[in-house]
N, C-alpha and C positions, 0 to 999 in steps of 0.2 A: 698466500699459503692455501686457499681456501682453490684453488684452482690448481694446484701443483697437488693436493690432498684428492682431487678428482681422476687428474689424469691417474695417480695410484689405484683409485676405484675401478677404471676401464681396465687398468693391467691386469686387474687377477681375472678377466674371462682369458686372456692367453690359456693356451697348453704351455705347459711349466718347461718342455725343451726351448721353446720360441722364449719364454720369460726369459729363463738362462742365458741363451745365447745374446740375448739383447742387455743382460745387465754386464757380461762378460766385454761387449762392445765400450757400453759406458764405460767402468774399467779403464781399459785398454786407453781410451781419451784421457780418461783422469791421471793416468801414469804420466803421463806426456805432460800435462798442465799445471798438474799440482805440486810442482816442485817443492815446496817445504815437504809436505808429507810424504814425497818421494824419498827424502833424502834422510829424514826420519828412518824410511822402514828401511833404507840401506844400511844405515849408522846403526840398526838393531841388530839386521842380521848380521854385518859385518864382527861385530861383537859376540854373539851368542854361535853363530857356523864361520868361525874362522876358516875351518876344513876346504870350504868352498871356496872354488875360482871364481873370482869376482863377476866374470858372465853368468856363472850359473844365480849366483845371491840375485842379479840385476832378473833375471829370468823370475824367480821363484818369489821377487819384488812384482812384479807384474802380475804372476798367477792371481798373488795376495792380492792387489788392486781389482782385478777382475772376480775375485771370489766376495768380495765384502760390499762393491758395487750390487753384484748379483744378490747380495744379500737385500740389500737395500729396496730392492725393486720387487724381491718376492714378498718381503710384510706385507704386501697386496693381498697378496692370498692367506697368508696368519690374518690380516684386519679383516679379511669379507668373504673369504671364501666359505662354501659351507660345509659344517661338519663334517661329513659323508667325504667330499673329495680331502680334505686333509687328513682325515684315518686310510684313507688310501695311499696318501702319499709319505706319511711319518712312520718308519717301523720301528718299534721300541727291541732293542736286543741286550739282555736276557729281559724278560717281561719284568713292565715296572712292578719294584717290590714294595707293592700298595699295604702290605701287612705289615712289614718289617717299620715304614712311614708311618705307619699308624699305631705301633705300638708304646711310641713313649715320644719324645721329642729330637728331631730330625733337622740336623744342617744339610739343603743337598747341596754341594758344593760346584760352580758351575765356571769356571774358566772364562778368558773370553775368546771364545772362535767365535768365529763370523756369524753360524747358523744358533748362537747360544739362546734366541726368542725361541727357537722351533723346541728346543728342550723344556723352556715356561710352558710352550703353548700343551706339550706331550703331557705336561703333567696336570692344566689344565681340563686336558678331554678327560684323561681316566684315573688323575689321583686325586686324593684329597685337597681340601680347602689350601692354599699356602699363602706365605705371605714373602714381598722381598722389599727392600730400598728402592724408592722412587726420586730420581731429579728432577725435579720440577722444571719444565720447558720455556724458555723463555716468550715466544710464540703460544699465546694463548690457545689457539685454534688448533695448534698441531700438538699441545701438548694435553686436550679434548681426547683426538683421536689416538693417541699412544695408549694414555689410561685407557680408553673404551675399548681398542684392540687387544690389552693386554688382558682387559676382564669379562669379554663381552660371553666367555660360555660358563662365566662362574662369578657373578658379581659378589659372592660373599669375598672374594681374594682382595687381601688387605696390601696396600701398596705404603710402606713409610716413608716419608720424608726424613732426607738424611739429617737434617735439623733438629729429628724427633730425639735421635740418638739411639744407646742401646737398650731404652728400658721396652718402651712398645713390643721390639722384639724377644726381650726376656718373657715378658708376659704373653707373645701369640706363642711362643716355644713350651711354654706351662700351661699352655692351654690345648696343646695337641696337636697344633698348626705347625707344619711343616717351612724351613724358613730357607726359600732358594737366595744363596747368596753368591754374587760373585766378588773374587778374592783378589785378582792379580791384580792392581791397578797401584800406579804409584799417587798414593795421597800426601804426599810430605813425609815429615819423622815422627810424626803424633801418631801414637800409639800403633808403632813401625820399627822391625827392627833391621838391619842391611843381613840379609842373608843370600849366601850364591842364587843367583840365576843365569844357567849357562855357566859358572864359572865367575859372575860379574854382580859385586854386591848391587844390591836391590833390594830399594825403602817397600818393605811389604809387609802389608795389614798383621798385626796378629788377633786381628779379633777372631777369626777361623777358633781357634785351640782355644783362646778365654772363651769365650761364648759357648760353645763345649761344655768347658771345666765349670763352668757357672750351674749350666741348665743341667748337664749329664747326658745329651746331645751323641748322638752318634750321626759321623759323618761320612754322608752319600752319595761321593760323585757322582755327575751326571754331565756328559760332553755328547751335543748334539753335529753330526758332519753331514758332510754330502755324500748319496746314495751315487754311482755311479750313471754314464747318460742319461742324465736329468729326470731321473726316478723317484727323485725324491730325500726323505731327508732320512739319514738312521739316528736315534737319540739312545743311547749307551749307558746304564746304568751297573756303575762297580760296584764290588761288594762295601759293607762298609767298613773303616781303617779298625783296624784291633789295637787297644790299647793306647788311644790320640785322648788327650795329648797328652799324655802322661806329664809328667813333673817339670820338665825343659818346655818353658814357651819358646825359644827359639831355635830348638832342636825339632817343634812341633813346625813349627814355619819353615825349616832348612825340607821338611820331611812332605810337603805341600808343594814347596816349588819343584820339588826332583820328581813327582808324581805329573806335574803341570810339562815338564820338559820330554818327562816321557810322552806325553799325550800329543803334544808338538810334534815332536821326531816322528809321529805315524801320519801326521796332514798336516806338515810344513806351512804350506801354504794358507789354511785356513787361522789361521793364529792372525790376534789383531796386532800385527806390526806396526802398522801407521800411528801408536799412542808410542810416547816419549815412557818409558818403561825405566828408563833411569834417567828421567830428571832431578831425583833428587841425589845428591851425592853425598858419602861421607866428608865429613872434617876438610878440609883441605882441598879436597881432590875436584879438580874442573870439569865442568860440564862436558860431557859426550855429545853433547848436540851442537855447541858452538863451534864454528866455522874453524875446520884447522884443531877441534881438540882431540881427542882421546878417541880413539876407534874412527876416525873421520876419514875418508879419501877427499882429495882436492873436489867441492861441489860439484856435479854436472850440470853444465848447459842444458 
């Protein structure tokens, strides 16, 4: 690890076209190789873009692989690059709204695209203190350098362990601490209700809208993407939801994923396909990922 964490060290002197192109390669291999995860992010999009002919999903399955590689190999330059060339490269649009953060207690809400560090990192250089969920690595050494990357231009940023629960973060949220969190991931049915995504239920968090309704929380998405010919990254800050969650927690969660889908539909490709996004199913109903189930085409070679 401790050599595989080096060669990342040399990458971030690249020019970030050269990085690009060269993680877009890796990519490109790993499509080819990683057959489980390939066939993951086909089983997803075949699910959520039925619309599509199955050449273009396999297409837009490959972008995906090349854009999340890419991602992978630029932390180089979030981990070590300096200040100065990363306010070069990150544009915030509409400028982050550091006052509105600071006014009372703040969810920013953060999806998972590919480029979602670069949006930590945006808030990092020019906003306040924050705090998010940290998983603790199993790799000692690599999991050294994620925390030191994540925090190295703000060491007051408080990372919790998911073990912690949710009181730490009730408490850094009453304490003014701004609390980046990301929402979409399927964690089982524990405190998860199936609501559409694409059309397709989907075991998803509702801590978003309790967490809210607890602290009195107003939430602020923020989705970080890719700047065009390798310029860099843009990090996007929306207004924030009027009246969330109001009284329906799971009218609050139907109203998060259709926000998330729209966000999709404008960088297809940057959304993290390759995660089992309904592995968990209702009652009855058989796994979308097993061989031959539910949204499957025959594996490819």
């Amino acid at each position: 690890m401790k050599l595989l964490l080096g060669l990342m060290w040399l990458l971030h002197w690249l020019p970030l076209p050269i990085l690009g192109r060269l993680g877009e390669a890796v990519g490109s291999m790993l499509f080819l190789i990683m057959k489980a995860r390939r066939d993951i992010t086909l089983t997803n999009l075949r699910l959520c873009m039925p619309q599509l002919p199955e050449a273009e999903r396999r297409s837009l399955a490959r972008r995906h692989f090349q854009n999340y590689a890419r991602s992978v190999l630029e932390r180089a330059l979030l981990w070590w690059a300096p200040r100065q060339r990363l306010e070069r490269l990150i544009v915030v649009e509409p400028a982050m709204p550091v006052a509105e953060m600071t006014s009372g207690p703040t969810i920013l809400l953060c999806p998972h695209f590919v480029c979602l560090d670069v949006a930590g990192l945006s808030v990092m250089l020019e906003g306040p203190t924050a705090c998010s969920i940290y998983t603790r690595q199993q790799n000692e050494v690599f999991d050294q350098a994620l925390r030191k990357g994540r925090t190295r231009f703000n060491a007051d940023i408080k990372l919790f362990s998911r073990g912690e629960g949710v009181k730490p973060i009730i408490r850094a949220l009453r304490q003014g601490m701004p609390f980046f969190m990301l929402p979409d991931m399927d964690f089982g049915e524990k405190d998860a209700e199936f609501v559409p995504f694409f059309g397709i239920p989907a075991a998803t968090l509702t801590a978003p809208g309790r967490i809210a309704a607890m602290t009195g929380a107003k939430v602020i998405p923020v989705i970080a993407t890719y700047l065009p010919n390798y310029r860099g990254w843009k990090v996007r800050f929306y207004p924030a939801w009027e009246n969330y969650p109001g009284d329906d927690m799971v009218e609050a969660t139907r109203r998060m994923n259709a926000f998330i889908e729209e966000r999709i539909l404008e960088a297809p490709s940057e959304y993290f396909w390759a995660h089992k996004r309904f592995k968990t199913r209702p009652p009855g109903v058989p796994s979308v990922y097993a061989k031959g189930g539910p949204g499957q085409m025959p594996l490819e070679s």
